[in-house]
N, C-alpha and C positions, 0 to 999 in steps of 0.2 A: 604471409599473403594478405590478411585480414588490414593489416599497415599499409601495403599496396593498395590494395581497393580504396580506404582509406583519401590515402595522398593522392591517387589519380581522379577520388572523387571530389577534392576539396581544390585540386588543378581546375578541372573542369566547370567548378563552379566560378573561384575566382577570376578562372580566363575567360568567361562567356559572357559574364555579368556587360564589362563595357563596352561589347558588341550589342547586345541587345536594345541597350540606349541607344547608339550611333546609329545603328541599323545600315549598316553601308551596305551597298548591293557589292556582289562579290565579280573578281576576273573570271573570265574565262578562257579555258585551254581550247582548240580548236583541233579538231583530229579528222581528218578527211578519210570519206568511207570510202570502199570499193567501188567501183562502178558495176556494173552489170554489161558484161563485156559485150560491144558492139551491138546492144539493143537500145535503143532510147526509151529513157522511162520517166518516171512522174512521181515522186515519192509521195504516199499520201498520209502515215503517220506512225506512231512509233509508242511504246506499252512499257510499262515501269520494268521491264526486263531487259530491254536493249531488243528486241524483234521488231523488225521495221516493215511496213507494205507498202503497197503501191500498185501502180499499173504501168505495163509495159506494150510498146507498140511494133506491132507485126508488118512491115514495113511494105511484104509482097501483097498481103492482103487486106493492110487498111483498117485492120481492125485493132484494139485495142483489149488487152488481158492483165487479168491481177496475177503480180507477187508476193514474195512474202520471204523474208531473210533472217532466218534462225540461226542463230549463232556462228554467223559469217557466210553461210548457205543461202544462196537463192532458192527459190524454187517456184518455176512458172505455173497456174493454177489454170488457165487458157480462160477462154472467155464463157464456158460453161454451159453452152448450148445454144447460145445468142449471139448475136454480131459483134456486141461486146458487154465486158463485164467490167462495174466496177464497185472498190474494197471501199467499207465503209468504216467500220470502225474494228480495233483488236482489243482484247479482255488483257487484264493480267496470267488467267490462265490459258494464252494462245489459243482461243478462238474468234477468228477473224469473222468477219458476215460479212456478205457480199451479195449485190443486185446485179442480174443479167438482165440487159435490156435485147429486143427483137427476138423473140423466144420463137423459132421454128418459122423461120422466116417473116416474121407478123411483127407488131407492135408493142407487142406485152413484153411484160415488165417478171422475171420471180425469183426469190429470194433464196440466198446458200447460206451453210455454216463451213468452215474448215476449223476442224478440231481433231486430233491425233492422229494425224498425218491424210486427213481422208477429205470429200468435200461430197456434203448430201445438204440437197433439199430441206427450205426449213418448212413444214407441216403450216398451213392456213388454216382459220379460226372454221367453223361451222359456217357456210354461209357468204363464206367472201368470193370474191368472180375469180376462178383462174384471168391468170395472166394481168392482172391490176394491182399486185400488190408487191411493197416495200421492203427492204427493211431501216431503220435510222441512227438505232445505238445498240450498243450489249453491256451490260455493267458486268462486274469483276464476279457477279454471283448467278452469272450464266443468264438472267433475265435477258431479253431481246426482245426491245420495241419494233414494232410495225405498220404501214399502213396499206389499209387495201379497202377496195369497193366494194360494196354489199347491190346485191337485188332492189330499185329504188331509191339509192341516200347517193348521195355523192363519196362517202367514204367515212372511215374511221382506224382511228387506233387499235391494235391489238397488241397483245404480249405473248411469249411464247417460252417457256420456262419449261421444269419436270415435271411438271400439270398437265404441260398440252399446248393450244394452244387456243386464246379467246380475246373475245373482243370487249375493249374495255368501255364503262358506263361513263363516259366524261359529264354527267350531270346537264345544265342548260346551256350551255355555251356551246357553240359548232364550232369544231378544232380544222388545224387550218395541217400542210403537212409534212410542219417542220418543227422538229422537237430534238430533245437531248432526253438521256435516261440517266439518274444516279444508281447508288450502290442500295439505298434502302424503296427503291421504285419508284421515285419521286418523280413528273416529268414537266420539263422546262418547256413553254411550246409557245408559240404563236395562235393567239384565239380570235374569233369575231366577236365582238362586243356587240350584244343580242339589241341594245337601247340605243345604238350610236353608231353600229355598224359600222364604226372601224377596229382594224387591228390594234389588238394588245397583247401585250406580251405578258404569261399566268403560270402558276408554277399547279401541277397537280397531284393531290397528296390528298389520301381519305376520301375516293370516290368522287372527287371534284377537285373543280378548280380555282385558283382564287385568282384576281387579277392584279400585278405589279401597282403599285402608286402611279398616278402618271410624270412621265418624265418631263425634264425641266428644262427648260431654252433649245429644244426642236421645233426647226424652222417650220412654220405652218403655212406659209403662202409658196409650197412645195407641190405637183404636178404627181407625186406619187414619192409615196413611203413605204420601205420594207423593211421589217426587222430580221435578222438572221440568229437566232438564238444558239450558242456554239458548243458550251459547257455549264455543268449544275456539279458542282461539287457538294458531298455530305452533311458539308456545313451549311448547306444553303448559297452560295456563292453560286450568284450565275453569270458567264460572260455571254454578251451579246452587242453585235454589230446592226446600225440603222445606215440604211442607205436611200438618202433621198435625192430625187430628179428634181429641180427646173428646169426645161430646156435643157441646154448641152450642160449647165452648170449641174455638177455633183457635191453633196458633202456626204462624207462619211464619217461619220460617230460610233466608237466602240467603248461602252461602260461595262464596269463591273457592276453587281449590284449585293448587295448583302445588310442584314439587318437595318434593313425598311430606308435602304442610301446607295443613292448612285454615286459611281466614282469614276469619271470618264479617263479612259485606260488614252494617254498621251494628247497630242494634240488631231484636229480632221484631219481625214485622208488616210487613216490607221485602222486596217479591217482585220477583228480579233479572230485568231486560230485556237486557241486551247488555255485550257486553265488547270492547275494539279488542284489537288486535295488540300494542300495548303493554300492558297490561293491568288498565286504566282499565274500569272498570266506571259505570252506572246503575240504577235499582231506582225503585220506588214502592209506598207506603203499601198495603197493601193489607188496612187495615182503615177506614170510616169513623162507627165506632161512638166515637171517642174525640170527650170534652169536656174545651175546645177544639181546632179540628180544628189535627193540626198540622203543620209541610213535609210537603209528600208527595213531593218525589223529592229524591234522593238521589245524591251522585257519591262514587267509591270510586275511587282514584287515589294510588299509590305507596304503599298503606300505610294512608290517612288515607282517613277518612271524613266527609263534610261534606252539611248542607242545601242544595239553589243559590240555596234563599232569601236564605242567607249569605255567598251567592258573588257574589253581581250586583252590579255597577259601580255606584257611587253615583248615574249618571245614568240608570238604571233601578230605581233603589230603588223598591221600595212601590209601584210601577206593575202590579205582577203578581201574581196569587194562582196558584200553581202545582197544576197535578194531578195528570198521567200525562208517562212522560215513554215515548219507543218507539227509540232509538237511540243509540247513540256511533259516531262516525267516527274515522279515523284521526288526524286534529288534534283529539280533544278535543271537536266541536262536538253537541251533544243536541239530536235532535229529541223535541218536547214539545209538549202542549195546556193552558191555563191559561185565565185570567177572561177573557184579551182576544183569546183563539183560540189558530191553533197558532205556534206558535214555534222558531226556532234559536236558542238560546245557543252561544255563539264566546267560549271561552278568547281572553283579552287578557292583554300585560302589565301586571307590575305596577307604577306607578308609577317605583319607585325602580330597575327596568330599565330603562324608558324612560328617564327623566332620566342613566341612566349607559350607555346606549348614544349618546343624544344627545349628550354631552360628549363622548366618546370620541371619534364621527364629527365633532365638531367641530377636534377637537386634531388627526384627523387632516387636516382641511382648514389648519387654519393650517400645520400642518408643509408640507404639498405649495406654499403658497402662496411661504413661507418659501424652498424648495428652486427653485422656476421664478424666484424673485426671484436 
């Protein structure tokens, strides 16, 4: 056994070495999900476990409800007291958060958890208004950012953990209210710039905030700017989308950013969705005014940027027209909707790893057969 270990870990090292250099983006298998039989729905994203959400729309009544699809299971979660509800982000350990808006016929806005099969109320900080508040992200370690209005202030951040729940000290800067959460509580946000009074984009960590480098070749003779902050991964990697007006002219710009460097994720017109832990990014088209329409999503991965039009295994060639894509997991795999409904793409090897893992694992059978003989 100890020879096994051995030979499959000197395979493994040998076999990986010249992918690493190459760094080729890999195929993808295309596997069409279920539908949700005779509802129309909206997929909104998808957790390192294969559980997918979403919102679905109640046809007689106009209204609009979140799902949620546990291992090949729907299950409708309704609109939760309001006209409608909708699913914000899911954990790795399947707790989904959810906003109802129109609370009891009114305007307000309040926040849910679903977790072990149930959906309660998430508790507000001391101090905040009924009916004004958010929720934005949940990291893997039950943490749930939020925002809501206080007595006098326009609003604030809280968090809501096994502590309770309270509102956080973001230092000088007034926080704007759109953020992302990581796994060690870090938050990715959109801030006012107290001296300059525009938005910037500031990651916050240690009771404050600190503000991005500014970025480089955004158009300034623009009518209006807005940054959409989407993902902050562990490492510090955050994806985010700018979308700026003149007139009926739009550009959209989607960078990654990471150790103190932007890395604009493809070319304009590409509004980023999600980013894993490694730092693989998704995005889609987000203009449909171009002739011929062309890929609309997009993978961003070690560096390289590709269509998955160009990525799909020859035995899904041309089977798909692709459109929106709503996720990346930690393997790689994108949750997506196209011509023939919604979809997973699954990273596969490439060819010539398979065939040099297969040999490998073969030499290592003849060697053990060689050795019992």
């Amino acid at each position: 056994m100890r020879f096994l270990s051995w030979s499959l870990a000197a395979l493994v090292i040998q076999g990986f070495q010249p992918l690493a250099v190459e760094a080729a983006l890999p195929k993808y298998r295309i596997d069409a999900i279920a539908p949700v039989v005779g509802i129309p729905h909206i997929l909104g994203g998808m957790n390192d476990l294969g559980t997918i959400y979403g919102s679905v729309y109640d046809q007689p009544s106009g209204f609009s409800g979140t799902f949620i699809r546990e291992k090949d299971q729907y299950r409708s979660l309704g609109t939760l007291g309001g006209r409608f509800s909708v699913p914000v982000d899911l954990n790795n350990r399947g707790q989904l958060i959810i906003n109802a808006y129109g609370m009891n016929g009114g305007d307000g806005s309040a926040p849910f958890i679903y977790r072990d099969g149930r959906v309660n109320p998430i508790p507000l900080p001391a101090g905040a208004i009924a009916g004004s508040a958010t929720v934005q992200d949940i990291n893997d370690a039950g943490q749930i950012l939020g925002w809501a209005r206080t007595s006098g202030t326009a609003g604030a951040y809280f968090v809501h953990d096994s502590r309770g729940s309270r509102f956080l000290d973001t230092g000088t800067l007034p926080s704007a209210r759109l953020a992302v959460l990581n796994d060690k509580g870090e938050i990715f946000s959109v801030v006012e710039d107290g001296a300059s009074g525009e938005s910037r984009l500031a990651i916050y960590r240690n009771g404050d905030f600190t503000l991005l480098p500014p970025l480089p070749d955004v158009p300034s003779d623009r009518d209006s700017i807005r940054y959409f902050p989407l993902a902050l991964n562990n490492a510090g990697q955050a994806l985010f989308t700018i979308l700026s007006r003149a007139g009926r002219d739009s550009v959209d710009l989607t960078f990654v950013y990471g150790q103190g460097q932007y890395t604009q994720f493809g070319p304009n017109l590409f509004f980023g969705v999600d980013m894993n832990e490694k730092g693989w990014a998704v995005g889609s088209l987000s203009s449909e005014e171009i002739e011929p329409p062309p890929d609309r999503i997009a993978v961003f991965r070690d560096g390289e940027f590709e269509y998955l039009d160009r990525l799909v295994r020859p035995a899904d060639a041309g089977k798909w027209t692709f459109w929106n894509s709503y996720a990346i997991d930690a393997r790689g795999r994108i949750l997506g909707r196209g011509s023939l409904g919604s979809f997973i793409a699954t990273p596969v090897p490439e060819p010539a790893t398979a065939l040099l893992l297969g040999a490998g694992i073969g030499l290592i059978g003849v060697a053990l057969r060689r050795r019992a003989a």
